[in-house]
C-alpha positions as CSV (number, residue, x, y, z in Angstrom):
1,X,3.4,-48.0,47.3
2,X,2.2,-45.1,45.0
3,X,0.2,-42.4,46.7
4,X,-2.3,-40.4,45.0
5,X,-5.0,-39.3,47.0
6,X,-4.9,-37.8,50.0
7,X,-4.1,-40.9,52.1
8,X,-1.1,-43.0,55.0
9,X,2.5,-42.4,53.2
10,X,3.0,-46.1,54.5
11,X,0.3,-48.4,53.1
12,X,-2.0,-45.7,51.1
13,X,-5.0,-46.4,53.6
14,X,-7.2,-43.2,54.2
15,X,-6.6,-40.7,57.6
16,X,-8.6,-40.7,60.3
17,X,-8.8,-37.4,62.5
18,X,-9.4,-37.1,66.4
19,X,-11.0,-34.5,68.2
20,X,-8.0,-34.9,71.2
21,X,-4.7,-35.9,70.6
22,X,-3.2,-39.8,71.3
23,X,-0.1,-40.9,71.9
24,X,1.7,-42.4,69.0
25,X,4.8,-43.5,67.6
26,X,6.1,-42.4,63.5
27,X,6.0,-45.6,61.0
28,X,8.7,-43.9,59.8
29,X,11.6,-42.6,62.2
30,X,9.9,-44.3,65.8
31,X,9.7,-40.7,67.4
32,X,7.3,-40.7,70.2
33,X,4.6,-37.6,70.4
34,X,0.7,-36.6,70.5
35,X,-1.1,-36.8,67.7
36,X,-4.0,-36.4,65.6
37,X,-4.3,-38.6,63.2
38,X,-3.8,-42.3,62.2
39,X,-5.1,-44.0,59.1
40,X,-7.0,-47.0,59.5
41,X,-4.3,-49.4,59.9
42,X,-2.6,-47.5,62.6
43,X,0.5,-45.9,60.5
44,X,1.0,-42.5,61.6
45,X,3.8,-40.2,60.0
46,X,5.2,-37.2,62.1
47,X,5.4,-34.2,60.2
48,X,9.2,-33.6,60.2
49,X,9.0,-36.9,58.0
50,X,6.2,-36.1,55.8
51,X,7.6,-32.9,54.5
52,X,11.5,-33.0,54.9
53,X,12.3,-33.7,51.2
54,X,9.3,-31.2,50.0
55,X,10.9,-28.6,52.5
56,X,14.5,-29.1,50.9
57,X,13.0,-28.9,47.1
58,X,10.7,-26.0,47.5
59,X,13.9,-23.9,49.2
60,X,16.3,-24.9,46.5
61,X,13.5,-24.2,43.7
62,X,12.7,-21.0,45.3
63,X,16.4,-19.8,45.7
64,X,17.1,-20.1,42.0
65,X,14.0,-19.3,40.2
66,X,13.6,-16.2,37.5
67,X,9.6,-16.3,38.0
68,X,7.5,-13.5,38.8
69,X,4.5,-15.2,39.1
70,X,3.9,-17.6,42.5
71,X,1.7,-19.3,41.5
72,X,3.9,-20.6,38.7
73,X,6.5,-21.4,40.8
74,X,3.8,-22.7,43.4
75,X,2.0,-25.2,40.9
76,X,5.3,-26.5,39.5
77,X,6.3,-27.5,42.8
78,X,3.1,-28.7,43.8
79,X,3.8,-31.4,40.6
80,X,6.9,-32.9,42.0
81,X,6.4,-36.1,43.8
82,X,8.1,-34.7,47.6
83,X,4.8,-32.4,47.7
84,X,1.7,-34.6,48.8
85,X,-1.6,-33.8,48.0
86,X,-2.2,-32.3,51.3
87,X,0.5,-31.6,54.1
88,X,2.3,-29.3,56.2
89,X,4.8,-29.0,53.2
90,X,2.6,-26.6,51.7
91,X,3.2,-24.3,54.7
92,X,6.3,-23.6,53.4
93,X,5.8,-23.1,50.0
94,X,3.3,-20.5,50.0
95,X,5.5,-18.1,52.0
96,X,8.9,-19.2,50.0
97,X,6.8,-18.5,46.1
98,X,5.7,-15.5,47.3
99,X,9.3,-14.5,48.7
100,X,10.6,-15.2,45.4
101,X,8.5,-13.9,43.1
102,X,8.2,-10.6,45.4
103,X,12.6,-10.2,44.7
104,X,11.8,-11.2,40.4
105,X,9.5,-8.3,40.8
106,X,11.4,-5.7,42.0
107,X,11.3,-6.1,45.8
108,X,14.2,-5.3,47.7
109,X,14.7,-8.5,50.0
110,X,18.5,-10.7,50.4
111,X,16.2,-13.9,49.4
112,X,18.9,-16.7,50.7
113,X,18.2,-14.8,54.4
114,X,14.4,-14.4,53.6
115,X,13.8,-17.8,52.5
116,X,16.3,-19.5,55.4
117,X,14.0,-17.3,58.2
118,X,10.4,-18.6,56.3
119,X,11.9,-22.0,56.9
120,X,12.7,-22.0,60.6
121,X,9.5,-20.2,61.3
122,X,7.2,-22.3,59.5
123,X,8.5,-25.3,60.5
124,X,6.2,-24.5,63.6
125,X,3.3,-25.0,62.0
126,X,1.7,-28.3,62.1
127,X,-0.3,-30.4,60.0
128,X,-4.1,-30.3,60.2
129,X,-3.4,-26.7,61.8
130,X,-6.7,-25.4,59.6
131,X,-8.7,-27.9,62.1
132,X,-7.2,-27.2,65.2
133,X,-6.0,-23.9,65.1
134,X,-8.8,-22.2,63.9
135,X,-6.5,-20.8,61.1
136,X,-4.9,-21.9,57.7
137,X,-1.3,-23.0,57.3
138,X,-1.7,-21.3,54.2
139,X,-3.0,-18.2,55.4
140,X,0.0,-18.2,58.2
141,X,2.4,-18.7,55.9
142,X,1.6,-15.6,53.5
143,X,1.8,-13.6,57.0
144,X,5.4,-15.2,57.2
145,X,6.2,-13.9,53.9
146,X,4.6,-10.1,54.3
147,X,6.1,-10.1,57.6
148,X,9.5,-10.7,56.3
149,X,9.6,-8.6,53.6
150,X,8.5,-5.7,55.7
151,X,10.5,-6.3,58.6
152,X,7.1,-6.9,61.0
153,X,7.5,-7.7,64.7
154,X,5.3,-7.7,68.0
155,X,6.7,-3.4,68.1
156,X,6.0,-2.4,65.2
157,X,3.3,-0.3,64.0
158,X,2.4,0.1,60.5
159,X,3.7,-3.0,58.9
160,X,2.4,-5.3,62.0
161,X,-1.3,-4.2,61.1
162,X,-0.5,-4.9,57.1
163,X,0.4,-8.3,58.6
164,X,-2.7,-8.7,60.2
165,X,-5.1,-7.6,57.1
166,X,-3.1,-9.9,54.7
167,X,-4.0,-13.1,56.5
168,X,-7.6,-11.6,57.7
169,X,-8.5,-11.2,54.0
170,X,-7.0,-14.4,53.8
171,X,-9.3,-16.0,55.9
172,X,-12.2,-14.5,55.2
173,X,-11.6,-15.6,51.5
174,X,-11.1,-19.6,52.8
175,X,-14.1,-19.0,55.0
176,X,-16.1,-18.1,52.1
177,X,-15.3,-21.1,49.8
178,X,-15.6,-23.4,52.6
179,X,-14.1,-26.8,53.3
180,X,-12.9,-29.5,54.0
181,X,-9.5,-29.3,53.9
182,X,-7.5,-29.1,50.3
183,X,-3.5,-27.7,50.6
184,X,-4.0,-26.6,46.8
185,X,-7.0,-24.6,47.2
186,X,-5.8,-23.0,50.6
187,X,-2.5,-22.3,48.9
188,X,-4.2,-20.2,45.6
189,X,-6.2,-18.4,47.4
190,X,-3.5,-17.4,49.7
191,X,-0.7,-16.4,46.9
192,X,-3.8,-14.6,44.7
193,X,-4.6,-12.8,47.7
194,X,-1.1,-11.8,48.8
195,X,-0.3,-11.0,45.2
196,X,-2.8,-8.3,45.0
197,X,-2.6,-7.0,49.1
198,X,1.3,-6.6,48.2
199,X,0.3,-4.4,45.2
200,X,-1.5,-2.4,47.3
201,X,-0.2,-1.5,50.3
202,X,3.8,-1.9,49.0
203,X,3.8,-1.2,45.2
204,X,5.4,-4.3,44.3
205,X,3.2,-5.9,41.8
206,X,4.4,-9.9,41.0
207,X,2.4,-11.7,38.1
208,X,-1.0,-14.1,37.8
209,X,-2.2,-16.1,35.4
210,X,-5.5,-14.9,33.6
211,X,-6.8,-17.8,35.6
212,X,-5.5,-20.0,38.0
213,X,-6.7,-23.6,37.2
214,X,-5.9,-27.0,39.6
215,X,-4.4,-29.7,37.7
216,X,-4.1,-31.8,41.0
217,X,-8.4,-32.5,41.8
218,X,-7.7,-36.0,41.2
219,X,-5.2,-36.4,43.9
220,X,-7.5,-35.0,46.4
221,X,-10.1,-37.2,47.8
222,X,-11.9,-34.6,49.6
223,X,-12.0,-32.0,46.2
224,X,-15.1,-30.2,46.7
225,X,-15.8,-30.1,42.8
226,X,-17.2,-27.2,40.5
227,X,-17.9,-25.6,44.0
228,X,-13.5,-24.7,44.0
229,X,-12.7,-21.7,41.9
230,X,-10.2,-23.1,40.9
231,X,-12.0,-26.3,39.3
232,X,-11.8,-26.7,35.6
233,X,-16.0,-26.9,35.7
234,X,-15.6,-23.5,37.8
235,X,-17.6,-20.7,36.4
């Protein structure tokens, strides 16, 4: 079956969230763990599943790309079938655009070993995280790539609070624009936001477009409408 909106990957049914999480089984590979969410026949993917091949094509993409601009690279991704209208896919790519675009522009990372360690650690970031977690994949995953490039741990001083102001503005911007959920907003406001925090507090200045416009509202059945910023009605 051919998914567009936001809907089961087996039988195109919408999602249904829980409060608590339920034992359940993936349609796809059988795995056994807690979950929150089913659609309404049942069918519930695992999220090692649901993104595997949009993980694999957003590092390979990534890797080879000339572009300066992440949200190029992000929005030409974001049109390949392996990247789902919303999905913990999308907490890769954020991190892994911005990664590459920050070496086209000048930044001086080894982007094989950058993009290899934005893998492992997002991985750990699950779906439906902005629900639960009281925090954007999105968001986390620009903190992924800031904390890469500027070699951020637990002990260190100056760039773990640059860290911490990247996703804060972050948040505050996604806080702002409200919900529900939508992996394409989430994701521009994240890269436009890390674009501009990396000019500013490293120098390194990647590219925007004059205006970054969604192309994928259709796909989305929760789009909130003119009310995005990135909607073609947007003022």
């Amino acid at each position: 079956m051919s998914i567009g909106k936001a809907s089961c990957l087996v039988c195109g049914e919408p999602l249904q969230y829980f409060e608590e999480a339920r034992e359940v089984a993936c349609a796809v590979c059988g795995k056994h763990e807690a979950a929150r969410a089913v659609c309404r026949e049942g069918h519930y993917v695992c999220d090692a599943c649901h993104r595997k091949e949009g993980v694999d094509l957003v590092m390979a993409r990534c890797a080879s790309t000339d572009s300066r601009n992440p949200i190029e690279i992000a929005q030409d991704l974001m049109a390949e079938k392996a990247i789902y209208p919303n999905g913990p896919e999308h907490h890769t790519l954020v991190g892994a655009a911005l990664l590459a675009a920050y070496r086209n522009a000048g930044g001086e990372i080894d982007l094989d070993r950058a993009l290899a360690e934005l893998r492992e650690r997002s991985l750990n970031v699950p779906g439906g995280a902005c629900g639960f977690w009281g925090t954007c994949g999105a968001a986390v995953s620009a903190g992924m790539y800031l904390s890469i490039v500027t070699g951020s741990t637990p002990l260190t001083a100056e760039p773990w609070a640059q860290v911490q102001g990247l996703t804060a503005r972050i948040l505050g911007r996604l806080a702002e624009i409200g919900g529900p959920r939508c992996c394409k907003r989430t994701s521009f406001t994240a890269i436009q936001t890390s674009v501009n925090y990396t000019a500013e507090v490293l120098g390194v200045r990647m590219e925007l477009p004059g205006r970054i416009v969604c192309a994928f509202a259709s796909r989305n059945a929760e789009c909130i409408g003119a009310r995005c910023p990135y909607s073609r009605g947007a003022a």
